[in-house]
N, C-alpha and C positions, 0 to 999 in steps of 0.2 A: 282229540284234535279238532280246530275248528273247521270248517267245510265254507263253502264261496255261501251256503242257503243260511250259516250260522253268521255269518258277515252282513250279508244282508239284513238279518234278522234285529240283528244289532244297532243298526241305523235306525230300524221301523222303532225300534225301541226308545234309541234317542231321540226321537221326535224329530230328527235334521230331515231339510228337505236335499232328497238326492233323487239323479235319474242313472240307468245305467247305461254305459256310456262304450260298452265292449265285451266281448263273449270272448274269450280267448282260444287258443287252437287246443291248448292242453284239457282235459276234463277236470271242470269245477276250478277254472279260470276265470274271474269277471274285473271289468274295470267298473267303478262309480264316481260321478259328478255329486261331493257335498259342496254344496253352497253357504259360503262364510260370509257377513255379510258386516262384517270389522272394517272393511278394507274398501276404498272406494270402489264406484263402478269400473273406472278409467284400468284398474289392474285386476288381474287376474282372481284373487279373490275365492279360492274356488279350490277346497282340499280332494285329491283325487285320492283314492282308495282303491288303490290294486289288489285281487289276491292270485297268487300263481303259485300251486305248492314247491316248496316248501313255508314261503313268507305271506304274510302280510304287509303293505307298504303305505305308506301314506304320504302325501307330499301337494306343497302348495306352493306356487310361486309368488316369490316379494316384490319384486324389483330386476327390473333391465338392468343391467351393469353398464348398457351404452350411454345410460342418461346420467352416470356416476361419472363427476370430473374428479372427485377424489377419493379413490380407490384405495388406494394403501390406507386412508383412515378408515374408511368402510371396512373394509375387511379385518384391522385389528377392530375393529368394533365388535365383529362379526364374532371373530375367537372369543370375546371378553364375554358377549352374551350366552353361548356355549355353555361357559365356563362356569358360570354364574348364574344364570335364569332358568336352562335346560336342564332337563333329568333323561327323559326317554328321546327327545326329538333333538335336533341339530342343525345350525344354518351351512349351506356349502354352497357353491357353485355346479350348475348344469347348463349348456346351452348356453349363454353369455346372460345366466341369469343366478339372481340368488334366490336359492328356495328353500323350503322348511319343511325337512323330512323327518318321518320317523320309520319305523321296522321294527316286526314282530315274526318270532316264530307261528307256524298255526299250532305245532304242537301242543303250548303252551299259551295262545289266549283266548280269552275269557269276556266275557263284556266288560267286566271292571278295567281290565286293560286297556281295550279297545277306548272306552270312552274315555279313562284317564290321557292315551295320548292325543285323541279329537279334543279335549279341556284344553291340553297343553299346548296344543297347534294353535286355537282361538283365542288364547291367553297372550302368547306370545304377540298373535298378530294383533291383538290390544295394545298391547304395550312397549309393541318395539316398531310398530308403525310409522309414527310421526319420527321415531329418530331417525330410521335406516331411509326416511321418504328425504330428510335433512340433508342427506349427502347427494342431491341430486344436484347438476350440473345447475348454477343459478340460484340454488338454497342459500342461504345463508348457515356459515358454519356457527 
């Protein structure tokens, strides 16, 4: 089972530059700041990495939904890219935001896991950037 010191480890590994960002009340609870840098400065940009046993969490915010005038297109977007581009990680709604999460058991990960989903977070916001930044209020569809 991995432990909050093997999560950690795992970052130092990947070479990302993170800070921690939270102790949590449970033991071998931490929250971390990875710094994505796909993504302009103006947003978030910035994959947070939870762990609190049982899971491992990852999640990144994309986009405001207030600055989205068209929502209903956004969001079948949102399914289509799911459906299609995603394996481990998923777009949803949080806060009046959309973000890009994933989850892991700790029972069961590993670093190859770990970094497979930080690939797939960074990949994603490569490449689904400029679309999901398109439906903003004043973009041109």
């Amino acid at each position: 089972m991995a432990t909050r010191e093997d999560i950690e480890s795992y970052l130092l590994r990947s070479s990302l530059s993170f800070k921690t960002i939270g102790e949590g009340e449970r033991e071998g609870a931490a929250t971390w700041l990875v710094r994505e840098t796909t993504v302009p400065e103006d947003e978030t940009g910035a994959i947070v990495v939870s762990v609190a046993s049982p899971l491992c969490l990852l999640r990144v915010k994309v986009l405001e939904t207030a600055v989205v005038d068209r929502k209903a297109e956004l969001f079948e977007k949102l399914l289509e890219l799911n459906a299609s581009d995603l394996v481990h990680a998923s777009y949803g709604l949080s806060d009046g935001s959309v973000v890009l999460t994933a989850g892991h058991l700790l029972e069961e990960l590993d670093y190859n896991e770990f970094q497979g989903s930080i690939d797939e977070i960074s990949l994603a916001l490569t490449n689904h950037y400029e679309t999901l930044a398109g439906y903003r209020a004043g973009a041109t569809a």
